[in-house]
C-alpha positions as CSV (number, residue, x, y, z in Angstrom):
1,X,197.4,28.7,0.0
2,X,195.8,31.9,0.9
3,X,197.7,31.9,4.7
4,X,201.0,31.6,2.8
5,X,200.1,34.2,0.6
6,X,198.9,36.7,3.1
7,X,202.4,35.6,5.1
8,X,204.5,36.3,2.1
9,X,203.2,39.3,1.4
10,X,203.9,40.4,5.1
11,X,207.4,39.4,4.7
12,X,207.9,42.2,1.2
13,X,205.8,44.9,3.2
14,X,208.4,44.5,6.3
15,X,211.4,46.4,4.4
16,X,208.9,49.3,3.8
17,X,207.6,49.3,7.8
18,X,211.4,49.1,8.9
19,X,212.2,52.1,6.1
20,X,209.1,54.5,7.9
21,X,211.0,53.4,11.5
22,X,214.5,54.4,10.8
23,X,213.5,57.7,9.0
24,X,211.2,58.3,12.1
25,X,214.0,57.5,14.5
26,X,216.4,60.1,12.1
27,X,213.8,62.8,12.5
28,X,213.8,62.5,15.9
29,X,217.4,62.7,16.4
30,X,217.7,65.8,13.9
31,X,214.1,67.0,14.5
32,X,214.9,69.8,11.8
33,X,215.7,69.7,8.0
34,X,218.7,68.9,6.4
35,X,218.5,72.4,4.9
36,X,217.4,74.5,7.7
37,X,220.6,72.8,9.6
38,X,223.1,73.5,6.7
39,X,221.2,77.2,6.9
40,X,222.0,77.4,10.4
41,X,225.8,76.0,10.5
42,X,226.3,78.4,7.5
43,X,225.0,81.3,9.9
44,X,227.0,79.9,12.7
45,X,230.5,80.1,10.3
46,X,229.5,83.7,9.0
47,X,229.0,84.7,12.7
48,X,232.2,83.5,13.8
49,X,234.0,85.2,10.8
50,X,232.5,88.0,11.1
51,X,233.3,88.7,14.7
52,X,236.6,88.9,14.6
53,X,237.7,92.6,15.1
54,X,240.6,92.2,13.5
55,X,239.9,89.3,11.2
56,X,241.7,86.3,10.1
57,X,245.1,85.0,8.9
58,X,244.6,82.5,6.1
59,X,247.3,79.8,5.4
60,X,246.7,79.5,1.5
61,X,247.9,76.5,-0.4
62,X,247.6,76.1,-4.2
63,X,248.0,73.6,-6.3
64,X,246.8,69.7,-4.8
65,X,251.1,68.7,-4.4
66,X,251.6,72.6,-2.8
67,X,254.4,72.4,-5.4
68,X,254.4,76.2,-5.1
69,X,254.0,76.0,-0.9
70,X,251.7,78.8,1.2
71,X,251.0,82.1,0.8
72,X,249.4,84.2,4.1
73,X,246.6,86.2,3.2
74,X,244.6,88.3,5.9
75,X,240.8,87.9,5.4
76,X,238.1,91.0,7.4
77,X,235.1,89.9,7.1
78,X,231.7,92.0,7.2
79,X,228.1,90.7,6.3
80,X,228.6,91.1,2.9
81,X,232.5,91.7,2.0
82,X,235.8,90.7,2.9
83,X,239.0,93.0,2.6
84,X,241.7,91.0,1.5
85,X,245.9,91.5,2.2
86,X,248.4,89.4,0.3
87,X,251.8,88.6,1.5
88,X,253.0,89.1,-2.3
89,X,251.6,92.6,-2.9
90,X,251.9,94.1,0.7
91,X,252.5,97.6,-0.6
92,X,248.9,97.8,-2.7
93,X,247.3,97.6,0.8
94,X,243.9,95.7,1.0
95,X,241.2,95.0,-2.1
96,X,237.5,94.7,-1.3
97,X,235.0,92.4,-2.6
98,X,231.4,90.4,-1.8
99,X,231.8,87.0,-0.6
100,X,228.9,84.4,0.1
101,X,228.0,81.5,2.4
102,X,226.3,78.8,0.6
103,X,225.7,75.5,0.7
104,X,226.8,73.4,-2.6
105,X,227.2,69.5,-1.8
106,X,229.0,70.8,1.6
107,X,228.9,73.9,3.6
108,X,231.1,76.6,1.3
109,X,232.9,80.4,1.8
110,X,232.8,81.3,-1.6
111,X,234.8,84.7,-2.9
112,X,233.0,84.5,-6.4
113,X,232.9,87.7,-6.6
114,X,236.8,88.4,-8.8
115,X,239.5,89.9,-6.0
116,X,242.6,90.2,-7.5
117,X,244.7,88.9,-4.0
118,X,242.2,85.8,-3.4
119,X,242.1,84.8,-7.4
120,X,245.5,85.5,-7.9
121,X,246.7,81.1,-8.4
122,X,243.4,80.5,-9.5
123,X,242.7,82.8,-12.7
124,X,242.6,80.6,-16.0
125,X,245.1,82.1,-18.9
126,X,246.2,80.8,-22.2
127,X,247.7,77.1,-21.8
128,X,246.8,76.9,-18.0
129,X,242.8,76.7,-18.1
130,X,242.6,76.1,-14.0
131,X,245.4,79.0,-13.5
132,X,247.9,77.8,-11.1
133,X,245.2,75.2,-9.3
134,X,244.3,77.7,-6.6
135,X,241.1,78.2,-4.9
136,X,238.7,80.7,-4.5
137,X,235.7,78.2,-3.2
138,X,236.3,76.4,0.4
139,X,234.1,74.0,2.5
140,X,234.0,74.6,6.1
141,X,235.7,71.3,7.4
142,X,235.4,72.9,11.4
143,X,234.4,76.0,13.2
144,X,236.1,76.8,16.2
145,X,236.1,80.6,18.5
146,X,240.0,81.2,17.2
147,X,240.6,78.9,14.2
148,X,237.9,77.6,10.9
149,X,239.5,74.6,9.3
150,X,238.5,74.7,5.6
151,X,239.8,72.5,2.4
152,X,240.3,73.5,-1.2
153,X,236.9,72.9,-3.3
154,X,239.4,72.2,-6.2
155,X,242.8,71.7,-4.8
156,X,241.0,70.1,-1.8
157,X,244.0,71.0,0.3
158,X,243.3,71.6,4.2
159,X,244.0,75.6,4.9
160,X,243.3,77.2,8.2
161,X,242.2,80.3,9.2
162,X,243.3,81.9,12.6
163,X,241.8,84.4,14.4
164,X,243.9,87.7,14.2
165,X,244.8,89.3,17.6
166,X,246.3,92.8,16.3
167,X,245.3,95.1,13.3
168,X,245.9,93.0,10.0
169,X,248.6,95.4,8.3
170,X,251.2,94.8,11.4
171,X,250.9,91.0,11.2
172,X,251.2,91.4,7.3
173,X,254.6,93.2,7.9
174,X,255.9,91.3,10.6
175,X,254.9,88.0,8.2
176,X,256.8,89.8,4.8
177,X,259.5,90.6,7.2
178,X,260.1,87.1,8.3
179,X,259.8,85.8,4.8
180,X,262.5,88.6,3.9
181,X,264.8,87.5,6.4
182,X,264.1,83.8,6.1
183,X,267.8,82.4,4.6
184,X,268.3,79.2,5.8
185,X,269.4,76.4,4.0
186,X,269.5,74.0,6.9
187,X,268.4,73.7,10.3
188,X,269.9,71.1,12.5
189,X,267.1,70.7,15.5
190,X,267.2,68.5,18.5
191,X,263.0,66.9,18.5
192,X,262.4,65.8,21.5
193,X,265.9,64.8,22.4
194,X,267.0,63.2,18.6
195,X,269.0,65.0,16.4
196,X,266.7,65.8,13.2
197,X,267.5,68.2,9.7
198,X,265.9,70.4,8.0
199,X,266.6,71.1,4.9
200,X,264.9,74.0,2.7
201,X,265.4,72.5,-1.1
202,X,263.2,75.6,-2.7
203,X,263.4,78.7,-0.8
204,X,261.1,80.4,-3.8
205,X,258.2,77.6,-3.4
206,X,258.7,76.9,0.3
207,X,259.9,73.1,0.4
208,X,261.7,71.2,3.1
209,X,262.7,67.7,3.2
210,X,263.4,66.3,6.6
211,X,266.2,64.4,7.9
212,X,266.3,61.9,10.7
213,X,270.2,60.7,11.3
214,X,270.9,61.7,7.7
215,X,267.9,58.8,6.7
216,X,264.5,61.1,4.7
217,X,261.5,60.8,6.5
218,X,259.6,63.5,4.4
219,X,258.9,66.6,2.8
220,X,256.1,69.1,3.2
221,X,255.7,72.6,2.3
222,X,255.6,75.7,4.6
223,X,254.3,79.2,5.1
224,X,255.4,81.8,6.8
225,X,253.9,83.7,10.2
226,X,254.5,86.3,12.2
227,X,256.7,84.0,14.4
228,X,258.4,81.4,12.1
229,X,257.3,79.2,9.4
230,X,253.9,76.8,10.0
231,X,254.2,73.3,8.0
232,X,251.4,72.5,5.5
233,X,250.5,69.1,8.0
234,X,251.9,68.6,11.5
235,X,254.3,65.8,11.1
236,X,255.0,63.4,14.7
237,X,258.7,63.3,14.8
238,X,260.3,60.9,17.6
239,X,256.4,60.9,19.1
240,X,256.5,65.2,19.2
241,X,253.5,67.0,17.3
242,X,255.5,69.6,15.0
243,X,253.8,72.2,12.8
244,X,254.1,75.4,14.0
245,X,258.2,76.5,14.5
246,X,259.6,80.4,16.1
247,X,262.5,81.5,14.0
248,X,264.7,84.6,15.7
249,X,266.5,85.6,13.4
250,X,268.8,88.0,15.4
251,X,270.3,85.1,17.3
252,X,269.3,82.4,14.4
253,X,267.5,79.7,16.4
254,X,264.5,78.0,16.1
255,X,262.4,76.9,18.8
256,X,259.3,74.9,18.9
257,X,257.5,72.9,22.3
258,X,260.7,70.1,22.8
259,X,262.3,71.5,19.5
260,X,265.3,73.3,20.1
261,X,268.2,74.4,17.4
262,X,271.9,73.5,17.4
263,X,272.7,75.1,14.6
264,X,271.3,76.3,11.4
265,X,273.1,76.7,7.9
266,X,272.8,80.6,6.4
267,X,272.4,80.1,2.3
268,X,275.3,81.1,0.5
269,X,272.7,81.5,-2.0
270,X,270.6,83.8,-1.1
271,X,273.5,85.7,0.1
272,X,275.1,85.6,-3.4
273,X,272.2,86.5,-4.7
274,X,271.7,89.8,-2.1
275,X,275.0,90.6,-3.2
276,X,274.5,90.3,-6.8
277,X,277.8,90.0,-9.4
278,X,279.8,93.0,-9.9
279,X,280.5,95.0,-12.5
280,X,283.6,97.2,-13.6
281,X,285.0,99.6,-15.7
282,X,288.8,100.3,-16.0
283,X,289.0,102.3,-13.2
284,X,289.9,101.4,-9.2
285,X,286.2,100.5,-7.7
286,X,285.1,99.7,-4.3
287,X,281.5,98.2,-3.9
288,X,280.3,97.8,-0.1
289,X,277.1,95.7,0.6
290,X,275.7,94.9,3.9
291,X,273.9,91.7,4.4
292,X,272.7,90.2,7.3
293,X,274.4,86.9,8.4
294,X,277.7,87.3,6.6
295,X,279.9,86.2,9.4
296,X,278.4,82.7,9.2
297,X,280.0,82.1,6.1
298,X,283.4,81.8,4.2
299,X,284.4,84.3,1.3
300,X,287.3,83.8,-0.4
301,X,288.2,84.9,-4.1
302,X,291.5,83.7,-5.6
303,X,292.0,86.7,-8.2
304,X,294.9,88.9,-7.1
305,X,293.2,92.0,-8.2
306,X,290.2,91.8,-6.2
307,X,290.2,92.1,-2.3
308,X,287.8,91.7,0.1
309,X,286.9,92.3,4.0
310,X,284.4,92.3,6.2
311,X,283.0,94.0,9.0
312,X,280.4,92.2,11.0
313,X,277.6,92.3,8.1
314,X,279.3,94.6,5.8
315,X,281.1,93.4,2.3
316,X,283.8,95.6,1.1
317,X,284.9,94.2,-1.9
318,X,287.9,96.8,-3.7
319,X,289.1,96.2,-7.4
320,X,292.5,97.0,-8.8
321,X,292.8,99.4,-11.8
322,X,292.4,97.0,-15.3
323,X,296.0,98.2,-17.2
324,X,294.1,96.9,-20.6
325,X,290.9,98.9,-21.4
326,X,290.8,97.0,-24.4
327,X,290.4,93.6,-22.6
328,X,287.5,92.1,-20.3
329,X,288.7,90.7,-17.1
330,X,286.5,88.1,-14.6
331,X,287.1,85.9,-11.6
332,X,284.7,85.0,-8.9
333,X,284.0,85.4,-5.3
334,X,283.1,82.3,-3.5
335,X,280.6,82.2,-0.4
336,X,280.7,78.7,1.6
337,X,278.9,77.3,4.5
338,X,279.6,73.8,6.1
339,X,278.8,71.5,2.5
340,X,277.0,74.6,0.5
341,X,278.6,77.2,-1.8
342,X,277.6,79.5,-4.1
343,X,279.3,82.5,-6.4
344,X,279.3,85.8,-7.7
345,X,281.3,87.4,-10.8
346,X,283.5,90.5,-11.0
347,X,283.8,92.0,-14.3
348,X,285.6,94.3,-15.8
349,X,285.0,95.6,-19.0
350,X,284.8,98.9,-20.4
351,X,281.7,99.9,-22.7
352,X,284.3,100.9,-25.6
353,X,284.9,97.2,-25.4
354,X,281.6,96.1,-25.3
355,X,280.5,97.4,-28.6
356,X,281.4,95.9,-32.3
357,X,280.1,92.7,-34.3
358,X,279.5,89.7,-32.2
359,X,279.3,86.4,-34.1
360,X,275.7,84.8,-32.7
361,X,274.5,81.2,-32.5
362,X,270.8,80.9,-31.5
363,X,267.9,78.7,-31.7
364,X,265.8,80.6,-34.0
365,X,262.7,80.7,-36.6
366,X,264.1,79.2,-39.9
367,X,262.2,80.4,-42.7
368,X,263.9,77.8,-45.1
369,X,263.1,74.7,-42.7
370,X,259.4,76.3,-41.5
371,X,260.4,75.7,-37.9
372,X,262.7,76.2,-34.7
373,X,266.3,75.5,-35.7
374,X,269.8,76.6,-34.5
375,X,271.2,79.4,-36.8
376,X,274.1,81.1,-37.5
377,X,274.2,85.1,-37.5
378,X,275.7,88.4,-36.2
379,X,274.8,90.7,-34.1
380,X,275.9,94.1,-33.4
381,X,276.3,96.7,-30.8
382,X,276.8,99.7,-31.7
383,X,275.4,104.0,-31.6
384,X,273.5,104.9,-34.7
385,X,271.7,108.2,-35.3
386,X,267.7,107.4,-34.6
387,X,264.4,109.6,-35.7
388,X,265.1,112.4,-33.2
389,X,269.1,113.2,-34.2
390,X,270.4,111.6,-31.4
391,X,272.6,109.0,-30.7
392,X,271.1,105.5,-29.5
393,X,272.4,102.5,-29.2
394,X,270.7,99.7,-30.3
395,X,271.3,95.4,-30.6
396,X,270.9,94.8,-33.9
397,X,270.3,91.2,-34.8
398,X,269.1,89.8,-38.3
399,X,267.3,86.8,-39.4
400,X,265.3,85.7,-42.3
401,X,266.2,88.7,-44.1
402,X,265.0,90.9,-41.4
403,X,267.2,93.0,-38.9
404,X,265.5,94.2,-35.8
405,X,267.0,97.1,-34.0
406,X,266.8,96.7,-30.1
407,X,266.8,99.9,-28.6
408,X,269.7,99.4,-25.5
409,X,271.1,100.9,-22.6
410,X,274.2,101.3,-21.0
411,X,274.2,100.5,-17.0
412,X,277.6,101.9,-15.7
413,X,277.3,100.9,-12.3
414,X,276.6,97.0,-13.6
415,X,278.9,96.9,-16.5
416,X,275.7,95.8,-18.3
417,X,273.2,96.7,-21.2
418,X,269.6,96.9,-20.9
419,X,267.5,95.5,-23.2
420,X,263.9,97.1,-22.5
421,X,260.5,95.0,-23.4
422,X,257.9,96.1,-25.2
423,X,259.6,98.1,-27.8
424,X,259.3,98.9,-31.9
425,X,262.0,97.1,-33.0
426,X,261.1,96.5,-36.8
427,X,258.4,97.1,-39.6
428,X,257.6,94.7,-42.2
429,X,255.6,94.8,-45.3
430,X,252.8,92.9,-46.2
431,X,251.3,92.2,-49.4
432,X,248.4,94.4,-48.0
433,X,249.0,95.7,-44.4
434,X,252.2,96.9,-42.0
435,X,253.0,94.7,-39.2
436,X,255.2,96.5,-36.3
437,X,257.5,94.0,-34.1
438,X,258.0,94.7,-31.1
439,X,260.3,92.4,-28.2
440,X,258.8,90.4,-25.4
441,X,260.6,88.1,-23.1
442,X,259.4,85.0,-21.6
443,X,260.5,84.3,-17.9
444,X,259.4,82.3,-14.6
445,X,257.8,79.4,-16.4
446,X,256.1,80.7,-19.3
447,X,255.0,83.7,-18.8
448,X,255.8,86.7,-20.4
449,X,255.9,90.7,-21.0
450,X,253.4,90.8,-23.7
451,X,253.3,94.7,-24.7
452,X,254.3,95.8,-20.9
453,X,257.4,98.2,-21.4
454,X,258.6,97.8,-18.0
455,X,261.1,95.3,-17.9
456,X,264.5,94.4,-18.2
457,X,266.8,91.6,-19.9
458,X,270.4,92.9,-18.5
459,X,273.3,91.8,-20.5
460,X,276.1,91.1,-18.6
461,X,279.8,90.7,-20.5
462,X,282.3,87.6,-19.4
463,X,285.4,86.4,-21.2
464,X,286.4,82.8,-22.7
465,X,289.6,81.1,-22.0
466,X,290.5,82.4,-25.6
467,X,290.0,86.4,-24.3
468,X,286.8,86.7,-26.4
469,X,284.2,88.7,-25.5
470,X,281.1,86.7,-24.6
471,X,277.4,87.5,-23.5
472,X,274.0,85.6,-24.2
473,X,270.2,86.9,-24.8
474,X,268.9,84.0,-22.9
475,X,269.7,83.0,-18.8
476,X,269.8,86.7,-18.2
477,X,267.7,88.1,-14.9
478,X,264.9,89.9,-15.6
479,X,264.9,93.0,-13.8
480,X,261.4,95.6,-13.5
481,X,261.8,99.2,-11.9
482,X,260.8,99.8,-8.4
483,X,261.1,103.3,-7.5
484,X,264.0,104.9,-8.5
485,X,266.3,101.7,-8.7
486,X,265.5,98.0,-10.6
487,X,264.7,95.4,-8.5
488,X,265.6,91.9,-9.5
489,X,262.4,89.8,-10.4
490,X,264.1,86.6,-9.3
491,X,263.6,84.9,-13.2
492,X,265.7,84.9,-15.7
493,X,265.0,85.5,-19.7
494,X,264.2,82.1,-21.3
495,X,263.4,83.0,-25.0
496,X,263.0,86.7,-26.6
497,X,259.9,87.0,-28.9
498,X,259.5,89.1,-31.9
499,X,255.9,89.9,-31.6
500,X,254.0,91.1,-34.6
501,X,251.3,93.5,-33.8
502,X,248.3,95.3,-36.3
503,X,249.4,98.8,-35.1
504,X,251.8,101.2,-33.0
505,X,251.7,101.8,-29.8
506,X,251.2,98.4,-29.0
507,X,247.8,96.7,-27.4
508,X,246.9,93.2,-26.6
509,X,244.0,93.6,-28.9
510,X,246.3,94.7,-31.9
511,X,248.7,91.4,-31.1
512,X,249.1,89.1,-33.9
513,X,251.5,86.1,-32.8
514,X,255.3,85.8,-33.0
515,X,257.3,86.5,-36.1
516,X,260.7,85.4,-34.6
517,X,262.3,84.0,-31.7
518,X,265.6,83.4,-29.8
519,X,266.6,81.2,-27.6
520,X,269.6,79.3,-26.3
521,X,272.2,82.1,-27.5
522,X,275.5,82.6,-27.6
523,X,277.3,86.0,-28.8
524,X,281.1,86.1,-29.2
525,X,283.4,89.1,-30.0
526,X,286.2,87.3,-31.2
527,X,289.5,88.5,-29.5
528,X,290.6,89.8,-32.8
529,X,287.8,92.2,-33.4
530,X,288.3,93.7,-29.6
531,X,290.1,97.3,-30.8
532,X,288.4,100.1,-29.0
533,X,285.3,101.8,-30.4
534,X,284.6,105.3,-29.7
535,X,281.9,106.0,-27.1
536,X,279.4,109.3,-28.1
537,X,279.9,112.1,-25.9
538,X,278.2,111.4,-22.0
539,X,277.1,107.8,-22.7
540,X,279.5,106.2,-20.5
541,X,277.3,107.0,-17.8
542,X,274.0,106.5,-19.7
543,X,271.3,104.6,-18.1
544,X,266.9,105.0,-17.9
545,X,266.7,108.9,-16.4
546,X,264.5,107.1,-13.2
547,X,267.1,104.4,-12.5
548,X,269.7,105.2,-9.8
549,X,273.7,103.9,-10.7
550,X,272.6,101.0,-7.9
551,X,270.6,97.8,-8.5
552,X,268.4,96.6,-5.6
553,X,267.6,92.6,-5.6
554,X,264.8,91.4,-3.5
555,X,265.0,87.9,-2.8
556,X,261.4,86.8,-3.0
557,X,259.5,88.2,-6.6
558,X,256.8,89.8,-5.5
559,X,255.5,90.2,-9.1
560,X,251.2,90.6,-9.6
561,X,251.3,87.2,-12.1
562,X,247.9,88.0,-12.7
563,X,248.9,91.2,-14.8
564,X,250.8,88.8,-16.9
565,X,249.9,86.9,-19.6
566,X,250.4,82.7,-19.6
567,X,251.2,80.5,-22.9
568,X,252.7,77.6,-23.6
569,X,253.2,78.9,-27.6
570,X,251.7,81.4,-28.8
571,X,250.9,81.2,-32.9
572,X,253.3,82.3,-35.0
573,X,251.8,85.1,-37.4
574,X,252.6,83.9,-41.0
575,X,253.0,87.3,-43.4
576,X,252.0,87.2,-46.7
């Protein structure tokens, strides 16, 4: 008895003599601490950033689908800080902040310290807790001398960065250049001897889906470099590794190692949109834009009062004299390429016209039914005498008993009225306190202007098939001053708040909620009601004093989101 229990007690201590053998034999492989390695690789990754005289170009994915595709950023690193550029805000040069290397379940670059480039997707804000699912924490996945291989600690999606080999402004340019210039819609490419497409579905969020024979094979997002666009993962197509593909845009090709172009498809899209719609008085008017890429496509228009050439890259388009002031006239100019189209409008309409009672339908506050119903109203456009003596004209819309007064503008070289944010636009009295409304717009998603005064919901005028004169509040774009002309934000207007606030001028700390809102409008001036109204003295060529008579549209909105605020519904203040 005593043999077999000496033997059986040999057989338990065996586990822990094996246990002391392989921890031995992992000591002597290592033959340092776990943390004294992670210490050193960390110091190994620092070093390698850090020597880089000209730092690194990051390929930045948010979100874990890249539903919004890559962003370059350029990274200098020193011991202690990184300088930051970002391809969205290349004119505010480069912000500065600490970083550290530390080791939290992995090896990890952290920029904890807030930089308003690198935080810019990942910033929390009302309704989006985890911002737009960016990162500002990566584990070190690889180091190598020209490129560090990292992955999103939240997104967890691989980025790269690659070592820079000129100053970090120029590649910056030459990157915002290419994304400028970038218009495709299709590329038709020969991969390794087969016949594959491209096509770019979201030119704003950098998609493509691609084509094999007209059968999908996938979709990926894309970035842009100094040479081309780099997909989010190489994809093997007919047994060739593609990721990284050269565009020249001069002689619009695209070139990779056994990739070659046969032919790739200009956007009449983006063109349209470079072009923008046109708008008209009364009066003869020639508008000439040049645009890059126009001989690729087909323009056509089948009114007989509008007529068009080209030169190369330059547009003329010349419109006839209107014989009837009194009336709006529109048609549309038509830009083709292969199976894609888009269109612009021409419009002519006079201000005179533009003014008078418009019968509006609008999704709306109803105060009877507590909630978000379509109602019936007016609105009106017209000059009245403000504070100051002078003439202003103003949108004047009412609802629940209340009519707010929209300062507006008249853009003469658009045809258009301007609809500035941010401004007093009614007073109500409570039972104990004033509350001041101001307008705010909601755009690109749901964000919106809050109490910024620096935007724009333009108003352009069309006509039904009955003659009457038509515009909407909602589906506008949303333009924002850059320099001394507006620049195009790419978004349009979704809903118009009426924002209650505790005092004038307006704060974010003095907001309140929203007392009204329209969406989903409509505004007719019935044919009927289209007899002339006098125009004040000088305001037929009225518009902000900084704005030139032109409007500028640039493609890709460059827009800091971070200055703006985030909801998915704000409260609605109740007044008592």
């Amino acid at each position: 008895m005593k043999i077999k229990h000496i033997f059986l007690y040999l057989l338990l201590a065996m586990p822990s003599f094996l246990l002391q053998s392989c921890l031995k034999d992992q000591e002597d492989i290592f033959d340092k601490p776990s943390s004294e390695r992670m210490e050193e690789y960390l110091q190994a990754a620092q070093d390698t950033l850090v020597n880089a005289p000209y730092g690194w170009a990051m390929d930045y994915y948010p979100e874990s689908n890249q539903s919004y595709g890559g962003f370059a950023y350029t990274i200098q690193f020193t011991k202690d800080n990184a300088t930051v550029r970002f391809e969205n805000n290349p004119d505010d040069g480069t912000e500065t902040s600490l970083y550290k290397m530390k080791e939290d379940d992995g090896p990890v670059l952290s920029f904890d310290t807030y930089n308003t480039f690198l935080h810019n997707y990942a910033t929390p804000a009302s309704g989006q807790y985890r911002g737009k699912e960016g990162d500002f924490e990566f584990v070190i996945d690889s180091i190598g001398s020209d490129v560090v291989k990292v992955h999103g600690k939240k997104s967890l999606n691989t980025m790269y960065l690659h070592k820079l080999t000129e100053p970090a402004a120029d590649y910056m340019a030459k990157v915002v250049d290419m994304g400028d210039n970038f218009m495709l819609s299709e590329a038709d490419l020969q991969i390794g001897g087969t016949p594959y497409e491209l096509a770019f579905t979201d030119l704003s969020n950098r998609q493509v889906d691609i084509y094999a024979n007209g059968q999908y094979v996938t979709s990926t997002a894309y970035n842009f470099t100094d040479k081309g666009i780099r997909l989010y993962q190489a994809q093997t197509l007919n047994g060739v590794t593609v990721r990284d593909i050269n565009y020249d845009d001069d002689n619009l090709t695209m070139s990779a190692d056994k990739v070659t172009s046969d032919k790739l498809w200009v956007s009449p899209e983006v063109v349209a949109n470079l072009i923008g719609n046109i708008g008209a008085g009364k009066d003869a008017k020639t508008v000439t834009k040049t645009v890059s890429h126009l001989d690729q496509l087909q323009i056509s228009c089948d009114a007989s009062w509008v007529h068009i050439t080209t030169n190369g890259n330059k547009l003329t388009i010349t419109i006839d004299a209107n014989p009837d002031a009194s009336k709006v006239r529109k048609t549309h100019i038509t830009f083709t390429n292969g199976n894609y189209s888009s269109q612009i409008s021409v419009t002519q309409i006079e201000l005179s016209a533009m003014l008078g009672t418009y019968d509006l339908t609008m999704k709306a506050y109803n105060s009877d039914k507590e909630g978000i119903a379509t109602v019936k109203t007016q609105a009106t456009l017209a000059y009245e005498t403000d504070d100051q003596g002078q003439q202003q004209l103003y949108l004047s819309v009412t609802n629940n008993g209340l009519t707010y007064k929209i300062p507006a503008t008249y853009l003469k070289s658009a045809q258009a009225i301007l609809l500035q944010s941010g401004q007093l636009v009614a007073e109500l009295q409570g039972s104990s306190s004033v509350y001041y409304i101001a307008d705010a717009f909601e755009f690109g998603g749901g964000y919106w202007t809050s109490t910024k005064n620096n935007f724009f919901d333009m108003l352009s005028f069309d006509a039904d098939e009955n003659g009457n004169i038509t515009t909407t509040l909602n589906g506008q774009m949303l333009y924002t001053p850059d320099g001394q002309s507006l620049e195009a934000t790419g978004y349009t207007v979704t809903t118009m708040y009426m924002y209650a606030y505790s005092a004038y001028p307006f704060t974010s700390a003095g907001a309140l909620g929203w007392f009204d809102q329209f969406s989903k409008s409509i505004m007719v001036k019935t044919a009927s009601s289209t007899a002339k109204v006098t125009v004040p003295a000088g305001h037929e060529v009225s518009g902000p004093a900084y704005l030139q008579r032109d409007i500028k549209y640039t493609r890709r909105c460059r827009l800091d989101w971070s200055k703006y605020e985030l909801k998915t519904q704000p409260s609605r203040l109740v007044i008592k």
